[in-house]
Backbone as CSV, one residue per row, in Angstrom:
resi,resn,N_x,N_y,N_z,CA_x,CA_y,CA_z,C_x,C_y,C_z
1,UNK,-65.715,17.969,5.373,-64.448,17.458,4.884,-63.707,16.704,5.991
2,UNK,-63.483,17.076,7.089,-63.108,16.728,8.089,-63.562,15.205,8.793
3,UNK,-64.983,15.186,8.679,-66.051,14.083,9.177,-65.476,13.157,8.127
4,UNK,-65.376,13.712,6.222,-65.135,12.325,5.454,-64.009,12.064,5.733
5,UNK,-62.536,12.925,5.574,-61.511,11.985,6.462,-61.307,11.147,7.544
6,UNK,-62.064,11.480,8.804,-62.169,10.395,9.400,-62.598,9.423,9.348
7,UNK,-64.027,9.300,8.145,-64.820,8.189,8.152,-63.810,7.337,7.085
8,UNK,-62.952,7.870,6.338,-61.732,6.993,5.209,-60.531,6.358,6.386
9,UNK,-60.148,7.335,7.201,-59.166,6.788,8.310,-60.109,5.726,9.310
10,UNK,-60.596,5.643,9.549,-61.895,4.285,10.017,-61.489,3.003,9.262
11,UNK,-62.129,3.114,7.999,-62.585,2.371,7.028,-60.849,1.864,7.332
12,UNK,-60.043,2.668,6.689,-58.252,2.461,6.450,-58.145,1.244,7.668
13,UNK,-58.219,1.840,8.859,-57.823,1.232,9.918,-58.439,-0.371,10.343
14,UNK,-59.634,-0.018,10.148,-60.348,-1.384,9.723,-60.225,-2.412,9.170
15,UNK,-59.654,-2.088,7.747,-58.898,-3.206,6.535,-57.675,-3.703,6.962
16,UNK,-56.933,-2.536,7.613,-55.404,-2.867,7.899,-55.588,-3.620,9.202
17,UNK,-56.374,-3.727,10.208,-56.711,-4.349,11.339,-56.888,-6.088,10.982
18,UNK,-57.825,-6.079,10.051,-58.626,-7.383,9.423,-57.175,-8.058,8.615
19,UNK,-56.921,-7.308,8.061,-55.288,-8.567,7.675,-53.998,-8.470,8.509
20,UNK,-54.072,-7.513,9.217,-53.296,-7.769,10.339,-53.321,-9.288,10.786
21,UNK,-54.797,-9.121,11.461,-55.432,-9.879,12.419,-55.231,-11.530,11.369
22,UNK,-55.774,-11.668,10.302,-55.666,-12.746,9.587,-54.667,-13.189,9.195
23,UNK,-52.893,-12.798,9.101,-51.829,-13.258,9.141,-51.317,-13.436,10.114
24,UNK,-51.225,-12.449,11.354,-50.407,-12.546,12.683,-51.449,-13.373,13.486
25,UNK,-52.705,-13.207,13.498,-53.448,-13.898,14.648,-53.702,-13.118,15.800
26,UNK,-54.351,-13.348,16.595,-54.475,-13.070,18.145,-53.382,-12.776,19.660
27,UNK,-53.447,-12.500,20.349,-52.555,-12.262,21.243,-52.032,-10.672,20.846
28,UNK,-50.748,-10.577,22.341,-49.760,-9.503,22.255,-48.571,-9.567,21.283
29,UNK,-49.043,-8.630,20.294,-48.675,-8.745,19.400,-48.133,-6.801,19.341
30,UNK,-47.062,-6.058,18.174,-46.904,-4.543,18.373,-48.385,-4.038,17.030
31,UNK,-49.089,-3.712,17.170,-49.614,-2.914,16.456,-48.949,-2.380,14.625
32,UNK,-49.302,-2.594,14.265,-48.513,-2.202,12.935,-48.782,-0.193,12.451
33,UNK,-47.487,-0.074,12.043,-47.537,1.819,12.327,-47.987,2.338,11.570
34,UNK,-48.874,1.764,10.307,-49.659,1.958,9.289,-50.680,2.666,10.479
35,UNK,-51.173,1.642,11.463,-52.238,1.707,11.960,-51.867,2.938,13.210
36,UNK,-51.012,3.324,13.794,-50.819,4.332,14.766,-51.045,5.723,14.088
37,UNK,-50.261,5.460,13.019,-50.760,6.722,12.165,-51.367,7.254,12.116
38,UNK,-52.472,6.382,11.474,-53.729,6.807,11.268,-54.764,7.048,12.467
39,UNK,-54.407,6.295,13.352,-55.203,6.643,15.291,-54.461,8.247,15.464
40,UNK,-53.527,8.301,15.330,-52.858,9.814,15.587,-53.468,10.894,14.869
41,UNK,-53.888,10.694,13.520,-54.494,11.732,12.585,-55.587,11.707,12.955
42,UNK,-56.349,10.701,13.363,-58.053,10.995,14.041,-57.872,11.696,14.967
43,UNK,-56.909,11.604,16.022,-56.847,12.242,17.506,-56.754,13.521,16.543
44,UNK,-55.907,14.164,15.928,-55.305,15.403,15.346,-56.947,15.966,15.077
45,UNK,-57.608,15.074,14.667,-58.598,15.431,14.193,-59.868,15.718,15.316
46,UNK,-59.294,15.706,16.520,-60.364,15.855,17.486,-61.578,14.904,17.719
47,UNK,-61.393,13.649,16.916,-62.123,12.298,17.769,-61.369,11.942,18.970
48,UNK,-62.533,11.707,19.859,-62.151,10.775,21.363,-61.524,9.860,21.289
49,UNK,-60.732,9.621,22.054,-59.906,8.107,21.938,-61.421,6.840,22.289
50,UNK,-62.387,7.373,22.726,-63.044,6.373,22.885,-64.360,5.967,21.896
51,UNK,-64.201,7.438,21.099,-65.018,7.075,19.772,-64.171,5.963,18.778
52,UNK,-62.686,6.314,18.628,-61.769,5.386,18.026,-61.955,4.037,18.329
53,UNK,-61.932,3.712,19.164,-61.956,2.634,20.082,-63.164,1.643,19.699
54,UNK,-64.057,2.355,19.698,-65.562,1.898,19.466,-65.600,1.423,17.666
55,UNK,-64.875,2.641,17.218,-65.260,2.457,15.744,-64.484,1.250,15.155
56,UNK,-63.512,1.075,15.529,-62.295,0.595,15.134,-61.969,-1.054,15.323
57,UNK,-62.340,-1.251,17.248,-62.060,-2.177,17.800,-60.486,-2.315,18.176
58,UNK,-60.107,-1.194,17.856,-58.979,-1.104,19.191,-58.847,-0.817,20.335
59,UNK,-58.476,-1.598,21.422,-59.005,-1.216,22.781,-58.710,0.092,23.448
60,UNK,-59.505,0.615,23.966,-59.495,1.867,24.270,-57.958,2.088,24.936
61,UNK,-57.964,1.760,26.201,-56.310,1.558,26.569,-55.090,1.588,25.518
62,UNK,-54.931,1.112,24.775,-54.276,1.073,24.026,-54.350,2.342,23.016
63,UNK,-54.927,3.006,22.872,-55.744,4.000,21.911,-55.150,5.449,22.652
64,UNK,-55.136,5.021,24.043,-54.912,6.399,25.369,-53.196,6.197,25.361
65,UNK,-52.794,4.957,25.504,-51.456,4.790,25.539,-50.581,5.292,24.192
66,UNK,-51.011,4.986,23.254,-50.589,5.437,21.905,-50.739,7.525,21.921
67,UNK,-51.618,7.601,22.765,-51.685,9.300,22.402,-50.587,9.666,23.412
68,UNK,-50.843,9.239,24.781,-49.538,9.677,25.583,-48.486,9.604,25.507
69,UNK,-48.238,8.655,24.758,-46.736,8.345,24.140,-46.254,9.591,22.980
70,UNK,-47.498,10.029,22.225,-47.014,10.923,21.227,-47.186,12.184,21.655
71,UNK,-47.393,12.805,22.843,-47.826,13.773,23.616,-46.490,13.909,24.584
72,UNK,-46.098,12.658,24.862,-44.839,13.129,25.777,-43.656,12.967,24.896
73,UNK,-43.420,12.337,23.586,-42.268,12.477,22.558,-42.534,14.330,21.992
74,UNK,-43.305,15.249,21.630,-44.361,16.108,21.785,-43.666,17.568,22.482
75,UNK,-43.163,16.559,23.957,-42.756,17.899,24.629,-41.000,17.766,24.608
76,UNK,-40.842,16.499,24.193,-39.246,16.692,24.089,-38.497,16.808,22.476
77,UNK,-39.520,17.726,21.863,-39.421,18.305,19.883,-39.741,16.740,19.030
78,UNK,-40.054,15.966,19.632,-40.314,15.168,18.812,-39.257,13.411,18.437
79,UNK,-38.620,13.700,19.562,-37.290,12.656,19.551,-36.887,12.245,20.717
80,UNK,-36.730,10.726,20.372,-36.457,10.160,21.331,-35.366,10.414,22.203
81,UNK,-35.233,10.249,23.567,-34.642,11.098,24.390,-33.005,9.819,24.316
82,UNK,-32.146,9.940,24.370,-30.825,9.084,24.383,-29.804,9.669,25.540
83,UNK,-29.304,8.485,26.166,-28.218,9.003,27.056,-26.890,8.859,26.103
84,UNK,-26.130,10.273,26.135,-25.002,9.713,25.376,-23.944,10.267,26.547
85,UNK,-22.947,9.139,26.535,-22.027,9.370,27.180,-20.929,10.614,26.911
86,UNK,-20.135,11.106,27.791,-19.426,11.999,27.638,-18.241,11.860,26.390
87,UNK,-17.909,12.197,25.796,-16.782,11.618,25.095,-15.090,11.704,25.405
88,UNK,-14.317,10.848,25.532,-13.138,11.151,26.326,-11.929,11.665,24.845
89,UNK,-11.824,12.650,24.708,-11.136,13.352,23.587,-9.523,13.027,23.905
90,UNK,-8.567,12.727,22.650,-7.158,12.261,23.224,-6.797,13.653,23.951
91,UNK,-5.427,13.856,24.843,-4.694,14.854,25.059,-4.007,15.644,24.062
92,UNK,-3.854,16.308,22.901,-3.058,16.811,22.632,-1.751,17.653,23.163
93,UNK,-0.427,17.318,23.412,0.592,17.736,23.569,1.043,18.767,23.051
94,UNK,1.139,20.256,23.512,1.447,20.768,22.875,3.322,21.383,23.501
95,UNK,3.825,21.281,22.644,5.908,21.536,23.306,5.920,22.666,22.007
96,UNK,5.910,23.913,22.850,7.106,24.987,22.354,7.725,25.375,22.934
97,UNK,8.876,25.798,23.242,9.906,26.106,23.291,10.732,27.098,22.957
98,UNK,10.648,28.224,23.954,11.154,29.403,23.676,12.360,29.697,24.430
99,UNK,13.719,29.772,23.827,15.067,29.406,24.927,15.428,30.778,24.470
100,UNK,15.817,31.443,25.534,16.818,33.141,25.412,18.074,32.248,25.874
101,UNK,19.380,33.041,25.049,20.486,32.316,24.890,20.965,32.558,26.461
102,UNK,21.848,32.261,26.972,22.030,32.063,28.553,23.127,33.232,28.958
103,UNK,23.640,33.877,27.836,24.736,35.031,28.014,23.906,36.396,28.365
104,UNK,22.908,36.249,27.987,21.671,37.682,28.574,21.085,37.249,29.151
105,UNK,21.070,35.990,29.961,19.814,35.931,31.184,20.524,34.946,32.233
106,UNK,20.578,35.967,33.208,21.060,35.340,34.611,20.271,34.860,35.087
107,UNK,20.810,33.326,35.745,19.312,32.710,36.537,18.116,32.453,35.456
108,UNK,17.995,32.176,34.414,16.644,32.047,33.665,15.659,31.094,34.334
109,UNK,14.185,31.404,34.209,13.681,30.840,34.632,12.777,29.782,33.620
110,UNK,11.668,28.678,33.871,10.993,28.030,33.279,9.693,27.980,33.724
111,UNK,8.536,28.456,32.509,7.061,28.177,32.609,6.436,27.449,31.884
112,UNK,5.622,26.278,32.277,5.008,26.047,31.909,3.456,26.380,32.000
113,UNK,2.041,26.808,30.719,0.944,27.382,30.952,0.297,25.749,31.482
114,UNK,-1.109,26.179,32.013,-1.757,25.541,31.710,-2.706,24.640,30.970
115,UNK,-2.548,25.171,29.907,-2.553,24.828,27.875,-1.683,23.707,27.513
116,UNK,-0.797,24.198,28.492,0.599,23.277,27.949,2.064,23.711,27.517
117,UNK,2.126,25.329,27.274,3.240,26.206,26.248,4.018,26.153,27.416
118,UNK,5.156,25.695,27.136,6.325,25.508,28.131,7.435,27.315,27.120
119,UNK,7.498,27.610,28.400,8.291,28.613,28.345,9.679,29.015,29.098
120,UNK,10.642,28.784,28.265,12.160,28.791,29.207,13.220,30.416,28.767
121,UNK,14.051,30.597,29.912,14.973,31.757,29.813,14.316,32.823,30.037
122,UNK,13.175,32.895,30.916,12.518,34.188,31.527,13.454,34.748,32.338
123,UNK,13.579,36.039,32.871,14.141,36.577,33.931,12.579,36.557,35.035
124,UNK,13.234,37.184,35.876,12.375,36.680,37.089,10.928,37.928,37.003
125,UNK,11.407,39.292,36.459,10.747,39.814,36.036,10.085,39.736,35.181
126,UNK,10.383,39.258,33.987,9.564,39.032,32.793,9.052,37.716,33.275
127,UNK,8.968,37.179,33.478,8.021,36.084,34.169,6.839,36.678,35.166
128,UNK,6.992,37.659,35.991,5.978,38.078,36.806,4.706,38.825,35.879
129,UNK,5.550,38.982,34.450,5.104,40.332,33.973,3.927,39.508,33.009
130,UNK,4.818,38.173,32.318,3.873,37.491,31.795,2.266,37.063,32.598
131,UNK,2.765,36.429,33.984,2.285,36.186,34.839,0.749,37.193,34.967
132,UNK,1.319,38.122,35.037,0.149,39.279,35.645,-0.885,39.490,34.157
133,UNK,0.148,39.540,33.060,-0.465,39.938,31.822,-1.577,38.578,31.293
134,UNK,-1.261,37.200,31.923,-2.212,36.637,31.683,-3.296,36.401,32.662
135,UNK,-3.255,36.441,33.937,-4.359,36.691,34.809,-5.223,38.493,34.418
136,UNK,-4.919,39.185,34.034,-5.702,40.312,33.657,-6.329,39.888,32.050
137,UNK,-5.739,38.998,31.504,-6.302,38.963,30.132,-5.754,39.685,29.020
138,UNK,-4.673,39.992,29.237,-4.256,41.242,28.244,-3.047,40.303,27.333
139,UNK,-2.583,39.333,28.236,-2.131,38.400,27.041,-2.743,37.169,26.575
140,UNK,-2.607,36.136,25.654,-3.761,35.015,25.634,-2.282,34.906,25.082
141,UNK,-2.846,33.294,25.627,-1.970,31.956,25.344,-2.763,31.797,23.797
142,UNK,-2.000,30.757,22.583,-3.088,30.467,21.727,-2.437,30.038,20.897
């Protein structure tokens, strides 16, 4: 079963070669992917790139280049590798605003997080307290 698929992927490659060849002509030209295909399913199939080659009249080189190419797409899942740039996301602003009225807080103070939550009318204590409670983790900004 194996032997007649290849000898149909032959034959395939052959026909598609012969009108290739009789519309485009001669020279460097890309191979048509009808035809890689089917060189890939013979390889799958455990013919030599140089039995292909022979049977076919595709040059062997070309036959080796076509497998390495699908051997090293292969080890990276199957896809072409892309540089994508970082993406520069806008700033979101975030302003809240938490004011204790100024008749209960002497001296109030002002924080802003690193998030962004601006925080006003702390005493100097409750500011340390926030302070500590978010370096231990026990409060989250959010």
């Amino acid at each position: 079963m194996m032997i007649d698929r290849a000898s149909t992927l032959i034959d395939e490659i052959s026909q598609i070669k012969a009108q290739y060849m009789a519309e485009v002509g001669t020279g460097r030209r890309a191979w048509p992917k009808s035809i890689k295909t089917r060189v890939a399913e013979l390889d799958g199939l455990g013919i030599p790139a140089k039995g292909v080659a022979q049977r076919t009249g595709i040059p062997y080189e070309t036959v080796i280049l076509w497998r390495y190419k699908r051997r090293q797409a292969g080890k990276s899942g199957g896809f072409h590798e892309l540089r994508v740039a970082e993406a520069k996301l806008p700033t979101i602003s975030k302003c809240v605003t938490v004011t204790a009225p100024k008749s209960e807080m002497p001296n109030p103070l002002t924080m802003t997080t690193p998030e962004g939550y601006r925080i006003e009318g702390l005493s100097e204590e409750m500011l340390m307290r926030l302070i500590a409670g978010l370096r231990q983790g026990v409060v989250h900004a959010s």
